[in-house]
DOFI-478246 format. One record per residue (C-alpha): chain; x, y, z. Coordinates in pm, 1 decimal, decimal comma. Layout:
N
(A (X Y Z))
...
# end
This chain:
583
(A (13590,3 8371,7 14686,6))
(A (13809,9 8137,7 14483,8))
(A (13543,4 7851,8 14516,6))
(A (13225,8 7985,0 14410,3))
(A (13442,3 8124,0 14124,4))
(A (13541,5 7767,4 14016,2))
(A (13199,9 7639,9 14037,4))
(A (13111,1 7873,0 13786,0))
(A (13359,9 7821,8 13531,4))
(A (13327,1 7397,5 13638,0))
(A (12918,1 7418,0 13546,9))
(A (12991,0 7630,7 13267,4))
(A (13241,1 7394,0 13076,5))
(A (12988,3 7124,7 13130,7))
(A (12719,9 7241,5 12921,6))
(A (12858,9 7232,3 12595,0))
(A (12629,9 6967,4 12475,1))
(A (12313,5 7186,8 12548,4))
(A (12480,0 7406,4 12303,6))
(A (12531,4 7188,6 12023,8))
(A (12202,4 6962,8 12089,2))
(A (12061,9 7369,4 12028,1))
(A (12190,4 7426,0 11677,3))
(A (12125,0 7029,8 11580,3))
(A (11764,0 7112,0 11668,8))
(A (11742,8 7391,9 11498,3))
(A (11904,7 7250,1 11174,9))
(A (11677,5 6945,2 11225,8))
(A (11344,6 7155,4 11241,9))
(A (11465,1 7399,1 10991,0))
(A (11530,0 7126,6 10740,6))
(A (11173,9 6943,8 10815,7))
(A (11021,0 7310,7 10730,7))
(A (11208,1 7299,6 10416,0))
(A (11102,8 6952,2 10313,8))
(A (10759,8 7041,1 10411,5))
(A (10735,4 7374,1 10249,5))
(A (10832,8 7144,7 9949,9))
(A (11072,5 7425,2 9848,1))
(A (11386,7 7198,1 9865,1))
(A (11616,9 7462,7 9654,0))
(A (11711,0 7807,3 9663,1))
(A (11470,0 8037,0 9415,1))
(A (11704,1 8132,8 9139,9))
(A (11732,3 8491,8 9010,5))
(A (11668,3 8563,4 8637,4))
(A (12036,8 8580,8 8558,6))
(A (12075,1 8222,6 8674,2))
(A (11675,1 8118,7 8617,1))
(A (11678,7 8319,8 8256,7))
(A (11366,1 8515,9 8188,9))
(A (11314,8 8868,2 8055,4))
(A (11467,7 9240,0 8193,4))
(A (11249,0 9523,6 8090,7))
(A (11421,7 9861,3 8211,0))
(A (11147,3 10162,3 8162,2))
(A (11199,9 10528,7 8167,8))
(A (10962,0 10758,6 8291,0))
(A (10847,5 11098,1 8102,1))
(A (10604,4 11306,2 8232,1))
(A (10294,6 11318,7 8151,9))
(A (10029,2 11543,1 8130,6))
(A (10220,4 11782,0 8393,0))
(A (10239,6 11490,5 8602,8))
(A (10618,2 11536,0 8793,6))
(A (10879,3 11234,5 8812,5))
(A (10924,4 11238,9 9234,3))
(A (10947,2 10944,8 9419,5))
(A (10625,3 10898,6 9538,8))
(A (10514,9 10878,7 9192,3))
(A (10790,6 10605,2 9072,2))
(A (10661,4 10408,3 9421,6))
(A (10295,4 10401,9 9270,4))
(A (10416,3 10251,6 8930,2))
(A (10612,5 9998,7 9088,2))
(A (10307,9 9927,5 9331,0))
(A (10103,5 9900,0 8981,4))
(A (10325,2 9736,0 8798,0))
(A (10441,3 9485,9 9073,8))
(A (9998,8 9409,0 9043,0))
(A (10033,3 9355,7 8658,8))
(A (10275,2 9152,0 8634,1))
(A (10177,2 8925,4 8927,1))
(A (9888,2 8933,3 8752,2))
(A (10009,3 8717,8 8464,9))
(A (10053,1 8407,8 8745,0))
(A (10462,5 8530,9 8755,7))
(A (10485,0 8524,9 9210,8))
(A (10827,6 8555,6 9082,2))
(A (10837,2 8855,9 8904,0))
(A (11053,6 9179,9 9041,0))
(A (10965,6 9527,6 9024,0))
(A (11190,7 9821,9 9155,5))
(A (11360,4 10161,1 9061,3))
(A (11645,5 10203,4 8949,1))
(A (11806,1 10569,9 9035,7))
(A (11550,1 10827,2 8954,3))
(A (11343,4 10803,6 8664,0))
(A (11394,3 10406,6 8624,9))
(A (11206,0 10091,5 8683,1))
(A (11354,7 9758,1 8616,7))
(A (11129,1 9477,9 8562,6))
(A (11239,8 9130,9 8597,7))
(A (11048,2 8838,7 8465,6))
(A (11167,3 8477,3 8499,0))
(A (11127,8 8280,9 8244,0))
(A (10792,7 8045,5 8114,1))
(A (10631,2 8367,5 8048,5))
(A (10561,4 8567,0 7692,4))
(A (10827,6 8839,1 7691,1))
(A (10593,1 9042,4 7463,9))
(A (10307,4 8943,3 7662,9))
(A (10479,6 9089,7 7929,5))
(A (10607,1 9392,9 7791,9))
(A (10214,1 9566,2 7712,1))
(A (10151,2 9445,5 8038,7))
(A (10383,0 9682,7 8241,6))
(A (10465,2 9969,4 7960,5))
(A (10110,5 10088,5 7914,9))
(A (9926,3 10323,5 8118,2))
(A (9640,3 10132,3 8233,4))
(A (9271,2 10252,5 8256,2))
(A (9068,8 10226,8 8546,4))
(A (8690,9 10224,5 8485,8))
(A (8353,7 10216,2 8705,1))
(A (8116,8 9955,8 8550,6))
(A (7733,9 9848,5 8620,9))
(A (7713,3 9527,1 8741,4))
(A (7456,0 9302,8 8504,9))
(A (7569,9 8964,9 8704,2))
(A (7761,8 8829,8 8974,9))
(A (7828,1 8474,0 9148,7))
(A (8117,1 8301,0 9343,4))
(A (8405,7 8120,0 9090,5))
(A (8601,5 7863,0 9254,5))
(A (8608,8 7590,8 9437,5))
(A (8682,8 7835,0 9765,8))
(A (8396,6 8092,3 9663,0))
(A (8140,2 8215,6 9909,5))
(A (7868,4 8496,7 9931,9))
(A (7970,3 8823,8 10142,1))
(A (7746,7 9123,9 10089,5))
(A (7898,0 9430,8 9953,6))
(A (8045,2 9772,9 10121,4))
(A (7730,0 10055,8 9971,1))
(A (7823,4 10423,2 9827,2))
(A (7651,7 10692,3 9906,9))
(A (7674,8 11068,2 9855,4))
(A (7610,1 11224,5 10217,3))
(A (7913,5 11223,0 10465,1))
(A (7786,1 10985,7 10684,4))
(A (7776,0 10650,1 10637,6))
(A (7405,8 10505,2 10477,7))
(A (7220,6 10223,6 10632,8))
(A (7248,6 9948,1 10449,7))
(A (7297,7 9545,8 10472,6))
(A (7700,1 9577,9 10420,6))
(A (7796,7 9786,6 10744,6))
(A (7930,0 9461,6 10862,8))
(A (8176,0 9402,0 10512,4))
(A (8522,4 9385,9 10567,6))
(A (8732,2 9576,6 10279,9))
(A (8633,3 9733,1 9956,6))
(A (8576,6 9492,3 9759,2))
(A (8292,0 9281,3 9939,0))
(A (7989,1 9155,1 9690,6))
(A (7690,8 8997,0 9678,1))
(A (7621,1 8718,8 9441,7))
(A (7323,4 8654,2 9233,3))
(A (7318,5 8282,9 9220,2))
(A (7413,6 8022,2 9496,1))
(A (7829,7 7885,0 9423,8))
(A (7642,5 7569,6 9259,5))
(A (7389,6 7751,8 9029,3))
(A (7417,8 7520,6 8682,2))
(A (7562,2 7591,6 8364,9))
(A (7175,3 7656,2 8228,1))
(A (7091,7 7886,6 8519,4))
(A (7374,2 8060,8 8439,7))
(A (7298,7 8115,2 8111,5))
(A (6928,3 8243,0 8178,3))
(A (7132,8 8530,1 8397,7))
(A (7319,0 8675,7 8159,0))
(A (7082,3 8657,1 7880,3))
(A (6851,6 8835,5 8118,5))
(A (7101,8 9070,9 8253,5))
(A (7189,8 9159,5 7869,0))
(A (6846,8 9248,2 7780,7))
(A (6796,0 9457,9 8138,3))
(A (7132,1 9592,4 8038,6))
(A (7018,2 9738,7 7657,8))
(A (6680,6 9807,3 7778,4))
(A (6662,3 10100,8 8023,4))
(A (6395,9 10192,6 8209,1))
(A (6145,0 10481,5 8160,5))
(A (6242,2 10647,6 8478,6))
(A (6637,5 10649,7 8360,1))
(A (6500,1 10668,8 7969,7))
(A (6617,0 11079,2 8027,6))
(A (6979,6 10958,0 8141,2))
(A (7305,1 10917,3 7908,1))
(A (7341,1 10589,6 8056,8))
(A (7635,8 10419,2 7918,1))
(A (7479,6 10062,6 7929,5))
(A (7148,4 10202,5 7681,2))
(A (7440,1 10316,4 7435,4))
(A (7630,4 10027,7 7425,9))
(A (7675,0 9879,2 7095,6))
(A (7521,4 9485,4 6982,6))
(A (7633,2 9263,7 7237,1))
(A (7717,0 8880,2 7078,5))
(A (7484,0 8750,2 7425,3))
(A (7548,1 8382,6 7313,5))
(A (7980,3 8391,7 7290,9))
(A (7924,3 8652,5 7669,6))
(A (7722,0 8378,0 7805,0))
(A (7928,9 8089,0 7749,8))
(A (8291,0 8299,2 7839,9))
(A (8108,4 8378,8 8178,5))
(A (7937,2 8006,2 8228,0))
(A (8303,6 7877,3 8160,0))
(A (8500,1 8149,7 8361,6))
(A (8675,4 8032,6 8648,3))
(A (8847,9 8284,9 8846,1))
(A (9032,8 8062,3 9053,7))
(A (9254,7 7987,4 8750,0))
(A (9583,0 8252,5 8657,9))
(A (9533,5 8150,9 8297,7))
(A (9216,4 8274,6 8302,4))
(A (9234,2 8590,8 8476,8))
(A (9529,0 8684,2 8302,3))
(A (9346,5 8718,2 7963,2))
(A (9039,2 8881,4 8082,7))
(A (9084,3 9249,2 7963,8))
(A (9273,6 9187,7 7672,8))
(A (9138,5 9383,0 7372,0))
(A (8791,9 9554,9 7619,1))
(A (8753,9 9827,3 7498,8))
(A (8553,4 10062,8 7721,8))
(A (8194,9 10060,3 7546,4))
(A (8203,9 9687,2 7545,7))
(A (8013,1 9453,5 7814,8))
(A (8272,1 9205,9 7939,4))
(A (8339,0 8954,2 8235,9))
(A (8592,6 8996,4 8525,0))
(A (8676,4 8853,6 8820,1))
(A (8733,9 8984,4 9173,6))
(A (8888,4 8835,2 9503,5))
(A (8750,3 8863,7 9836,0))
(A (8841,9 8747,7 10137,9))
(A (9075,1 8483,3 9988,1))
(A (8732,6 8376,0 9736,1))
(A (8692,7 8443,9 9383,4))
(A (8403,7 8571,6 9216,0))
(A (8277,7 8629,1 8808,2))
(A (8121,5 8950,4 8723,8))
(A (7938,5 9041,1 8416,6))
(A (7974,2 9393,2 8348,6))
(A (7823,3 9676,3 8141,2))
(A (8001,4 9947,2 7903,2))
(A (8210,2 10219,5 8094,0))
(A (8015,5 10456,5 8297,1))
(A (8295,0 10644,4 8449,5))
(A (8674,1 10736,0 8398,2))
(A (8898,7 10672,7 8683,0))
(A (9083,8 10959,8 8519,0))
(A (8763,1 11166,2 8612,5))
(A (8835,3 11137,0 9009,3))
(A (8994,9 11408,4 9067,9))
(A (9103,9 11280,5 9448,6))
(A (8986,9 10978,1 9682,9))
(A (9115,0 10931,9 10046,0))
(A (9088,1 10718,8 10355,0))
(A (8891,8 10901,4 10621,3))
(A (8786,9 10800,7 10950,9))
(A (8431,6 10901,3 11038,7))
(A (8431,7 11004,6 11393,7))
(A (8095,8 11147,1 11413,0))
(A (7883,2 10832,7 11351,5))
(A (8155,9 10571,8 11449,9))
(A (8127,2 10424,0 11135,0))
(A (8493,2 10351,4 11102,7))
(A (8687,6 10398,9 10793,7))
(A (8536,8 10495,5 10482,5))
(A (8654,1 10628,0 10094,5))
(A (8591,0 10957,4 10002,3))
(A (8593,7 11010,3 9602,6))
(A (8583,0 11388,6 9459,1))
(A (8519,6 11360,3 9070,5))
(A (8573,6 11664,9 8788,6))
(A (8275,2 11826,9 8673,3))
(A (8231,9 11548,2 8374,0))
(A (8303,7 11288,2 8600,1))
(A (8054,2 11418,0 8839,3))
(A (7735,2 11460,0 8573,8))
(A (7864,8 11091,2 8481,7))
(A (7877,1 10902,1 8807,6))
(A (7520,2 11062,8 8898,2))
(A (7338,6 10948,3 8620,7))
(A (7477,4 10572,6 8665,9))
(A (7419,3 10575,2 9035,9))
(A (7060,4 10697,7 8946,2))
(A (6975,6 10413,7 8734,2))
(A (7175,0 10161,4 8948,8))
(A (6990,9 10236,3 9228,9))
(A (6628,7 10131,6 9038,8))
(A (6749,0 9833,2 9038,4))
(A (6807,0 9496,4 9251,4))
(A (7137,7 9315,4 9360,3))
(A (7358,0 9298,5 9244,7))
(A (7239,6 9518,9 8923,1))
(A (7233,3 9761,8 9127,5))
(A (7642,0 9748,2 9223,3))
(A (7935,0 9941,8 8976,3))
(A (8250,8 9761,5 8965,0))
(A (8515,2 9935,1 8971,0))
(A (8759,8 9725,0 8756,9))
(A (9181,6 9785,9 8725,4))
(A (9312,7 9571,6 8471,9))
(A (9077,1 9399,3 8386,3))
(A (9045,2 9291,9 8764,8))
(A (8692,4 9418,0 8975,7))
(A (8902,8 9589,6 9301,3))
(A (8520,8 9688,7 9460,9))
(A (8187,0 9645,6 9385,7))
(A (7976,5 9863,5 9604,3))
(A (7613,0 9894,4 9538,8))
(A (7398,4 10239,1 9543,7))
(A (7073,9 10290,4 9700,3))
(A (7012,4 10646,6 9554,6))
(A (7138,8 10887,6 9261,3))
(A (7467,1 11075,0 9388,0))
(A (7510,6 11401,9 9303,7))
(A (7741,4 11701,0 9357,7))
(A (8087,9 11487,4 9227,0))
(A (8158,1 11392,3 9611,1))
(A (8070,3 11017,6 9711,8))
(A (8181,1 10752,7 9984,6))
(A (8215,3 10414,1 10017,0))
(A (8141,5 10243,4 10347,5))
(A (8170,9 9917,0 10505,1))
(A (8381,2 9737,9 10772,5))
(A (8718,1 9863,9 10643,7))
(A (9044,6 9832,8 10797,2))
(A (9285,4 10152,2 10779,3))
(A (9494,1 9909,5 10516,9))
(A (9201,2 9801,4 10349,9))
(A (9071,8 10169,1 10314,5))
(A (9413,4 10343,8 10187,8))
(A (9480,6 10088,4 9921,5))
(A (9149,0 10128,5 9742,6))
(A (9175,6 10484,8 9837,8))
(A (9566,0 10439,9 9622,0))
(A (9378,2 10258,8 9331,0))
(A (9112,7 10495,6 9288,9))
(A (9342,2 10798,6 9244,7))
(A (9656,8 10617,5 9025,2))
(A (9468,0 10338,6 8900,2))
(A (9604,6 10413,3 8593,2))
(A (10007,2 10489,7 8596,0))
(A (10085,4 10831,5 8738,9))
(A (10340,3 10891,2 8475,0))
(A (10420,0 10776,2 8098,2))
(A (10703,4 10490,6 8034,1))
(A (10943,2 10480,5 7708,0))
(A (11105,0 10129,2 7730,0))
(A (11458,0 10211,7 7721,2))
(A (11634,8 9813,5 7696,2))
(A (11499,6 9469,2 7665,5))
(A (11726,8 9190,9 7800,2))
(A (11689,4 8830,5 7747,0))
(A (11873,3 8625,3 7967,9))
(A (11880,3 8255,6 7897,0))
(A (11847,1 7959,7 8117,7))
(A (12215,1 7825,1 7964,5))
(A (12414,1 8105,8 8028,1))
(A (12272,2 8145,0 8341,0))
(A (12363,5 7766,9 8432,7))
(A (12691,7 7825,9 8307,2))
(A (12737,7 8157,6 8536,3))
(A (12638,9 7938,7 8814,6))
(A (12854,1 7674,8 8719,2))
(A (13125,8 7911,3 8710,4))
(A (13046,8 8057,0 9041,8))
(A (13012,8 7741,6 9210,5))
(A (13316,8 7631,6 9070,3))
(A (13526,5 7963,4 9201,7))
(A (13372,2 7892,2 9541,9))
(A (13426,8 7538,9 9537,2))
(A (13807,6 7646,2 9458,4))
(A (13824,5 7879,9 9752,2))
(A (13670,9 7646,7 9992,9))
(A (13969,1 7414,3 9901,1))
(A (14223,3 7606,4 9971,1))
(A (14090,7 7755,1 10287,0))
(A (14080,1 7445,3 10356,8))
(A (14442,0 7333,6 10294,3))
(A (14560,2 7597,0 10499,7))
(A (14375,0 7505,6 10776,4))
(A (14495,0 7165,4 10765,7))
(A (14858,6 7213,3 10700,6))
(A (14845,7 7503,3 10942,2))
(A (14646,3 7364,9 11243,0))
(A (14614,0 6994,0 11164,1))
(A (14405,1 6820,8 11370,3))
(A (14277,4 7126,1 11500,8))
(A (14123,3 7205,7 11147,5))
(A (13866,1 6907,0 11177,5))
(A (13676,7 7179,7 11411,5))
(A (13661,1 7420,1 11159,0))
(A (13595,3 7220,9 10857,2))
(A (13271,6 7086,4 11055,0))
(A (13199,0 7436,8 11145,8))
(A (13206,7 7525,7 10755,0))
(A (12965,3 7272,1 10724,5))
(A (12692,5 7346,7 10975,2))
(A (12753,4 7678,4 10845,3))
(A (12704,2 7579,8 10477,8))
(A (12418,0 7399,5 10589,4))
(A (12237,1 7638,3 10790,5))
(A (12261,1 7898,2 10458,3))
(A (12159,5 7690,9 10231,4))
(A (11836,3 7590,8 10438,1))
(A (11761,8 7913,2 10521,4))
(A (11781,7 8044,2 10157,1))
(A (11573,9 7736,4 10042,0))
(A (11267,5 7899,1 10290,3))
(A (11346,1 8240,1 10256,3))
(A (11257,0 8203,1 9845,3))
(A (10861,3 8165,5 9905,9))
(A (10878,1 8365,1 10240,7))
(A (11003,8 8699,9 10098,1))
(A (11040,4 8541,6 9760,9))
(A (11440,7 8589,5 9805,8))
(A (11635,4 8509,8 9476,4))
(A (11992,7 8346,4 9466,4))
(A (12144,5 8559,6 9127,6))
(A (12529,0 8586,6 9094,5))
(A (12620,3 8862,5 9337,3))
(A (12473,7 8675,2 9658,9))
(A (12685,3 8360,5 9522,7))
(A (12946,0 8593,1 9526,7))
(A (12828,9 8740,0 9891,7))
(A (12794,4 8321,3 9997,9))
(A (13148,3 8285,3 9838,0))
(A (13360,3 8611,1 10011,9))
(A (13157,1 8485,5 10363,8))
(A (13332,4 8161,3 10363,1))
(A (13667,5 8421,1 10423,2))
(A (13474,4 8575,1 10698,4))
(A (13360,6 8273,3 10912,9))
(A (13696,8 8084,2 10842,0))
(A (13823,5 8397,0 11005,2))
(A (13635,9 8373,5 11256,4))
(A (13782,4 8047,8 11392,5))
(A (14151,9 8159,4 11325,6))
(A (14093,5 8437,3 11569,0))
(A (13987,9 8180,9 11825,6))
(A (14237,6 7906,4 11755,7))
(A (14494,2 8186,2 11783,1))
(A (14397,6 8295,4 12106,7))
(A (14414,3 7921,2 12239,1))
(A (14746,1 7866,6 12092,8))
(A (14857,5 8155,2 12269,8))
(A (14722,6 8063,9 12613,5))
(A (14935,6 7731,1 12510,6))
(A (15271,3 7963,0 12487,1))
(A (15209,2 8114,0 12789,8))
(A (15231,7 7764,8 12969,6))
(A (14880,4 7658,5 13034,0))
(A (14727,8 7344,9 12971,5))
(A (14451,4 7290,8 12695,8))
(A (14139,7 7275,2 12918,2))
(A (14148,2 7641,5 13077,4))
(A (14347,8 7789,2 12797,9))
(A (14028,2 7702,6 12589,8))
(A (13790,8 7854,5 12856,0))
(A (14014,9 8153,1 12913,7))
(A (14090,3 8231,2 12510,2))
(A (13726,2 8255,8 12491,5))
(A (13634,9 8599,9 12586,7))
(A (13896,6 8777,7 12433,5))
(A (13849,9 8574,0 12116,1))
(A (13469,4 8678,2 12149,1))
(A (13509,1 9036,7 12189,9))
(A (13706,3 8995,6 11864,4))
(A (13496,9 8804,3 11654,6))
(A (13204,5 9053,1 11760,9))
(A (13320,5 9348,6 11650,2))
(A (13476,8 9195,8 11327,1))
(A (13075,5 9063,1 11198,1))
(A (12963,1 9359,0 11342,9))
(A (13184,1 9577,7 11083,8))
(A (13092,4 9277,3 10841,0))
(A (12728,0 9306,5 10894,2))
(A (12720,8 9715,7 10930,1))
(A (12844,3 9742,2 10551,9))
(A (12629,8 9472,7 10404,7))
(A (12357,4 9674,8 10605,7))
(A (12408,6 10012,4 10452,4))
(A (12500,5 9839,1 10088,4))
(A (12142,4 9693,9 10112,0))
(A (11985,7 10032,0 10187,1))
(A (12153,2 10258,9 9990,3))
(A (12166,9 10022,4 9639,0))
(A (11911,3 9871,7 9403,0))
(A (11883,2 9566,9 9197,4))
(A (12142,3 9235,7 9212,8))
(A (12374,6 9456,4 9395,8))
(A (12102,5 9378,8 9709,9))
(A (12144,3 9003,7 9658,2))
(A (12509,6 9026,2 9735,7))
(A (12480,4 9227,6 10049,2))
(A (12160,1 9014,1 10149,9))
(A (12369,8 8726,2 10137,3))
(A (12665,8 8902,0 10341,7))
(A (12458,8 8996,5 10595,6))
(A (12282,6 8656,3 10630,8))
(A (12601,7 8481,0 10678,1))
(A (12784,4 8714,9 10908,1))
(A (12451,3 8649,9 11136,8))
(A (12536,8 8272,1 11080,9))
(A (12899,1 8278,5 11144,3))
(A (12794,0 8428,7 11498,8))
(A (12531,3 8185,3 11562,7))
(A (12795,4 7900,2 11486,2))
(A (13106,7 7996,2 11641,0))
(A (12864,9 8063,5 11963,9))
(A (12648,6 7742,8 11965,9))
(A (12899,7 7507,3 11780,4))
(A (13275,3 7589,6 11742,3))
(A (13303,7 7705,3 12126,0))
(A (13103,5 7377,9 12230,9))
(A (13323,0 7154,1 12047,4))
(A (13644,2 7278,2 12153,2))
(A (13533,4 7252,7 12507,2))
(A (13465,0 6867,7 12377,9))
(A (13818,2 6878,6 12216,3))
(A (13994,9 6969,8 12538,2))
(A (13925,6 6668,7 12716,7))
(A (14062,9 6454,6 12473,6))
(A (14362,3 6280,5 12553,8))
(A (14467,7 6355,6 12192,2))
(A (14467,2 6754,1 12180,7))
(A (14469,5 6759,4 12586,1))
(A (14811,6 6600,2 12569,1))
(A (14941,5 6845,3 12287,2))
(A (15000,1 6565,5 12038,5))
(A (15246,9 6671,0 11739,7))
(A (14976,0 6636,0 11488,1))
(A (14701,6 6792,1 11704,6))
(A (14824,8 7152,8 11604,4))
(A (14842,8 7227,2 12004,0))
(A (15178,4 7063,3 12068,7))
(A (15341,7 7300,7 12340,0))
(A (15688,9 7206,6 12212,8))
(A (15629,2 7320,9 11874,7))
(A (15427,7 7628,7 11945,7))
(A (15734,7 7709,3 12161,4))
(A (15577,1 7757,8 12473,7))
(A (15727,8 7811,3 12834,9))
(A (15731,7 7547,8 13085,3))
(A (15516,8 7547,3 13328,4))
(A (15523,5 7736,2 13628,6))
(A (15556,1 7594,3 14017,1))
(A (15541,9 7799,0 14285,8))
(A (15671,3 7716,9 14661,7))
(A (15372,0 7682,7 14903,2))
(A (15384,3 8012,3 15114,2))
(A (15485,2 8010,0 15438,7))
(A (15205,9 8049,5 15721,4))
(A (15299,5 8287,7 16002,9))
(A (15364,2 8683,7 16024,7))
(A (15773,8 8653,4 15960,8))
(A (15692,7 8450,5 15666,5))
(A (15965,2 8571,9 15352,0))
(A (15877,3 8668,7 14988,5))
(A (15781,8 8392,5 14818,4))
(A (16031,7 8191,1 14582,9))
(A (15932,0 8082,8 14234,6))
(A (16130,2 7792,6 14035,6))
(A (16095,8 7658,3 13753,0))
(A (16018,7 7325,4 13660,6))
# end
């Protein structure tokens, strides 16, 4: 039995290089990524970036309750707003119960900003006069329909994906005169109703002058595939004004022209995903509107549905931003319509979520206004880095004048370690759009404690395999497992209270136990693939394999017991107890 055993442990200590070749590959091909990605630096958080806080308190509003699944639809709405303004940055979250914190780097109009998430937004269903693809990336798709029966209604766009399909009324490279001619066109269909609709309140015929030569040229020079653009698109629309917008689908951009406000998103009273099961059409929007919203919506849908595509589409515009443009084949009445089309369960839920909190669920009273700039946010960072840099030092004087040559293993370690972190942070930034602030410098700083701990435990158990009288190659091997057991459950404690600090706390305080967390998971991964490895390297050096004075394993000075001989046992039945000696 004692063979086989030894072939074990003899093809196990000869595979430390598949270990370390591992992590080098792994630091290699994480480091490529990183280069790649072009993202060669952490993302910075707006205490160390600078930029704007906004914290908003919520009052109810019009009976509307402060719960948390209204708080989670202003941050959803806000989080859109904000992003809107070209800020991928920009953070959104609550903050205990009737809070929202809004964080917005810097490069962006702090007043700008602030009408963007404290007002309760309007969400409004629109006539389309005009549509075409805007971009470089823009192609046709037809559009999802709406109809008022329960089943789904023939049409063209039973094949759309999502909500907010639509057809286009010129080809992507219609010229700047051929644009022109549509909207001028579209302007006059737009003032002029016809006799059939002439008994309507359409909200188009009642729309005030229109200046059709300053609408033409802001639609023939829109381009939606531009933030700056978008971002200023409903700024001062009031809702009896024709205006442009723009709407994504499918990754492409595309322009609308639209027509006064028809219809109040305050005037659906409820709109849910459904799946229809009777005519396998999939999954579908139901809308219920109020009894004004109802008499509205079927008079538009009337007159829509006289006409050709795309004026006969609504848009149904958040924000300035067209979230669906379904078209109408007939007048719906009775304040209960559906719109169908190749959704998705996700597709169908979040344009059922826009059409019933389009605008915020609940009122906001901004309660502070921080400005955090760039300099004292370098000079935080400065003064973080320089604490750490200070701790790292003397961690690593102890090690040295403690374990001496032994402390080479862990200094490297730190390093891979550092390294791995700072990679990983460099590609978690546009992944999960992770932001270094002050407490996860602080969570980077109190980790180097943890992983330097991690090889003391080790080191210790070696030394004492050393005192006990063994030599340095299987006192390595057999300090291992107890060492491991040890360093386990310590990161495991380590990692269970960054854990529940994530969950359980909001705001910067997350960046600190994000960080914890991340390099407890690291210290594991090195002192497994790398520290372990190397001291299996280590041990067949003549320098620490002899116990050399300055290899921090001399025997002599660790005070460890000779060596043990034993007699050979005698073969044979009458053979005595056996004698031990010592050397």
């Amino acid at each position: 039995m004692a063979a086989p055993k030894k072939g074990r442990s003899a093809s196990a200590q000869s595979k430390p290089w598949r270990s370390l070749a591992l992590i080098l590959i792994a630091i290699v091909g994480l480091t490529g990524g990183m280069f790649l990605s072009g993202h060669t630096t952490p993302r910075l958080g707006i205490d160390l970036a600078g930029g704007t806080s906004i914290t908003l308190e919520a009052k109810a509003d019009q009976g509307s309750a402060i719960n948390k699944a209204n708080m989670d639809t202003a941050v959803e709405i806000m989080n859109r707003r904000v992003n809107g303004l070209g800020v991928s940055e920009a953070e959104v979250q609550t903050q205990g119960d009737r809070n929202i914190i809004v964080n917005i780097p810097k490069g962006i109009n702090s007043k700008e900003a602030r009408e963007q998430v404290g007002t309760t937004a309007k969400l409004y269903f629109r006539p389309v006069l005009a549509s075409e693809p805007s971009g470089p990336a823009a192609s046709t798709s037809p559009s999802p329909s709406a109809s008022g029966s329960p089943s789904a209604s023939p049409s063209p766009s039973t094949s759309a994906s999502a909500g907010e399909k639509a057809s286009s009324s010129t080809s992507p490279s219609a010229s700047a005169t051929s644009q022109g001619r549509a909207v001028t066109d579209a302007l006059k269909a737009d003032t002029t109703p016809s006799p059939s609709a002439s008994a309507s309140a359409s909200a188009s015929a009642s729309a005030p002058p229109v200046d059709e030569a300053a609408l033409q040229a802001k639609y023939t020079s829109l381009d939606c595939s531009k933030d700056k653009q978008r971002s200023v698109l409903g700024e001062g629309v009031k809702p009896g004004d024709t205006t442009v917008a723009c709407g994504q689908i499918d990754g492409a951009w595309y322009k609308y022209l639209l027509g006064p406000a028809a219809v109040d998103g305050t005037e659906v009273d409820e709109a849910k995903a459904v799946y229809d099961t009777q005519t396998a059409a999939g999954w579908q929007v139901t809308m219920d509107f109020n009894s004004k919203g109802a008499k509205k919506f079927a008079d538009i849908t009337g007159q829509l549905a006289q006409n050709q595509q795309p004026q006969n589409q609504f848009g149904i515009v958040l924000d300035g931003e067209v979230v669906s443009s379904p078209y109408v084949s007939s007048s719906i009445a009775g304040g209960q319509a559906q719109i169908s089309g190749s959704f998705t369960q996700e597709e169908a839920q979040g344009l059922a979520n826009m059409l019933s909190y389009g605008a915020l669920p609940l009122s906001f009273q901004e309660s502070s206004v921080q400005t955090v700039t760039a300099a004292l946010g370098g000079d935080q960072l400065r003064a973080g880095l320089l604490a750490g840099a200070i701790g790292l030092a003397l961690v690593i004087v102890y090690l040295v004048a403690y374990y001496r040559g032994l402390s080479l293993i862990a200094i490297v370690s730190l390093l891979v370690s550092a390294a791995l972190t700072y990679v990983i942070m460099s590609l978690l930034g546009p992944t999960i759009h992770f932001a270094l602030n002050l407490p996860a410098v602080c969570g980077a700083i109190v980790a180097i404690g943890i992983t330097a701990d991690s090889f003391i435990v080790y080191f210790e158990r070696v030394r004492d395999e050393i005192r006990e009288g063994r030599s340095l190659r299987p006192a390595v091997e057999r300090a291992w497992p107890r060492a491991r057991r040890t360093i386990l459950v310590s990161d495991f404690v380590s990692f269970l209270a960054a854990a529940v600090l994530f969950l359980v706390t909001v705001g910067k305080v997350q960046g600190f136990a994000f960080t914890l967390g991340l390099t407890t998971v690291l210290d594991v991964v090195v002192v497994f693939f790398f520290t372990k490895p190397l001291m299996t390297l280590i041990a067949r050096r003549k320098f620490f394999a002899s116990g050399h004075k300055w290899s921090g394993l001399d025997p002599k000075s660790l005070g460890a017991k000779p060596p043990l001989r034993r007699t050979r046992r005698p073969s044979g039945p009458a053979a005595g107890p056996v004698e031990t000696k010592e050397a």
